[in-house]
N, C-alpha and C positions, 0 to 999 in steps of 0.2 A: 245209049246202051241200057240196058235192063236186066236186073240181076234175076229177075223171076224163072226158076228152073236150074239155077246156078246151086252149085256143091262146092264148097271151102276144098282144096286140094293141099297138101302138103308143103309145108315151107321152111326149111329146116335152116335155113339161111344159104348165103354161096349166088344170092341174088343180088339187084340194088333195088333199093326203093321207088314206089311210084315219085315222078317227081312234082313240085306243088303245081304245078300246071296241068298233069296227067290225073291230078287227083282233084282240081279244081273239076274236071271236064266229067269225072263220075258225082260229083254233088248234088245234080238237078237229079237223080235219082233214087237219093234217101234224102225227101223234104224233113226238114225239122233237127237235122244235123248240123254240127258246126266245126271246118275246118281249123287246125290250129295257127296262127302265124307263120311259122316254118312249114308249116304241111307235113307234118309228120306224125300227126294224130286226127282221128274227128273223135267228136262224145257228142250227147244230146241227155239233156236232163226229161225225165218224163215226169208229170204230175199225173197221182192218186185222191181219191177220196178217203181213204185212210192207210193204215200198218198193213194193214192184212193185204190190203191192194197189192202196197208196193214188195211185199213179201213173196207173194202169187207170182207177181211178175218177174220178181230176180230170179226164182226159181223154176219159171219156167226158160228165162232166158239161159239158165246153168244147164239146164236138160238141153238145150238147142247147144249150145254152147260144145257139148261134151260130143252130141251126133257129128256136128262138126267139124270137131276138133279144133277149134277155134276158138279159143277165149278171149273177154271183156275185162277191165277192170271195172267194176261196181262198189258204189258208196252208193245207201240207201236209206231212209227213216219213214219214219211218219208223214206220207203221203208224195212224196218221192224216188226216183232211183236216177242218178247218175251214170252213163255208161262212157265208156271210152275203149276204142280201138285202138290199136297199133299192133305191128308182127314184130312182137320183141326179139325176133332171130335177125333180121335185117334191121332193126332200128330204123321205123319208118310204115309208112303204109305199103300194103299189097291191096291186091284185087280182094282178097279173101276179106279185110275188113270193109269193104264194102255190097260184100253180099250177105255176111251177118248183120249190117247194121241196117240192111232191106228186109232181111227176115225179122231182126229185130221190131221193126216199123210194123212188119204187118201182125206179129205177136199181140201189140197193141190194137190192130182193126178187129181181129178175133176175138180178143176179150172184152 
C-alpha cells in the first residue's frame, strides 16, 4: 500500500485500533520508522546539521500537521527532532498515522 495521495480523515474515536500485525504490514512504507513493541505507536528520530534545521523541520511538520489535522508528539534540539504518532482517540494506531508519517518522510526529501 502507498500512502502517496492519501489525506488524514477524521477519527474521533468509536473505532479499534489497527492491530500490530495490520500495522506491521504498513511499515515497508514509511522506511526509517519504528514500530513500538505492542504496536501501538511508530516514531522515527531525524538527524540535522544544526538548531535551525531541526527547528525548520518541526515547524514545517506543525503546518502539515494542522492541514491535517493530525498531530505528532515532537521533542527536538540541537540537530534533531523526534516524532511519534499514535490517534490518541482510539489509543493506538490508525491508518492516519501512517500517512503523516509518509508525508513526514517526504518533508525531509524536500528539504
Amino acid at each position: 500500500m502507498t500512502f502517496s495521495g492519501k489525506k488524514c480523515v477524521p477519527c474521533e474515536g468509536g473505532l479499534l485500533p489497527l492491530t500490530k500485525n495490520e500495522a506491521e504490514s504498513f511499515m515497508e512504507d514509511i522506511p526509517g520508522w519504528d514500530l513500538s513493541s505492542d504496536g501501538d505507536k511508530i516514531s522515527r528520530r531525524f538527524e540535522f546539521n544544526n538548531f535551525v534545521a531541526s527547528l525548520d523541520f518541526v515547524n514545517s511538520l506543525g503546518s502539515l500537521a494542522e492541514e491535517e489535522g493530525h498531530h505528532p508528539d515532537i521533542s527536538f534540539g540541537y540537530g534533531y527532532a523526534r516524532v511519534e504518532f499514535i490517534t490518541h482517540a482510539i489509543n493506538g494506531l490508525h491508518e492516519n498515522d501512517f500517512i503523516m508519517a509518509f508525508k513526514t518522510n517526504m518533508l525531509v526529501k524536500e528539504g
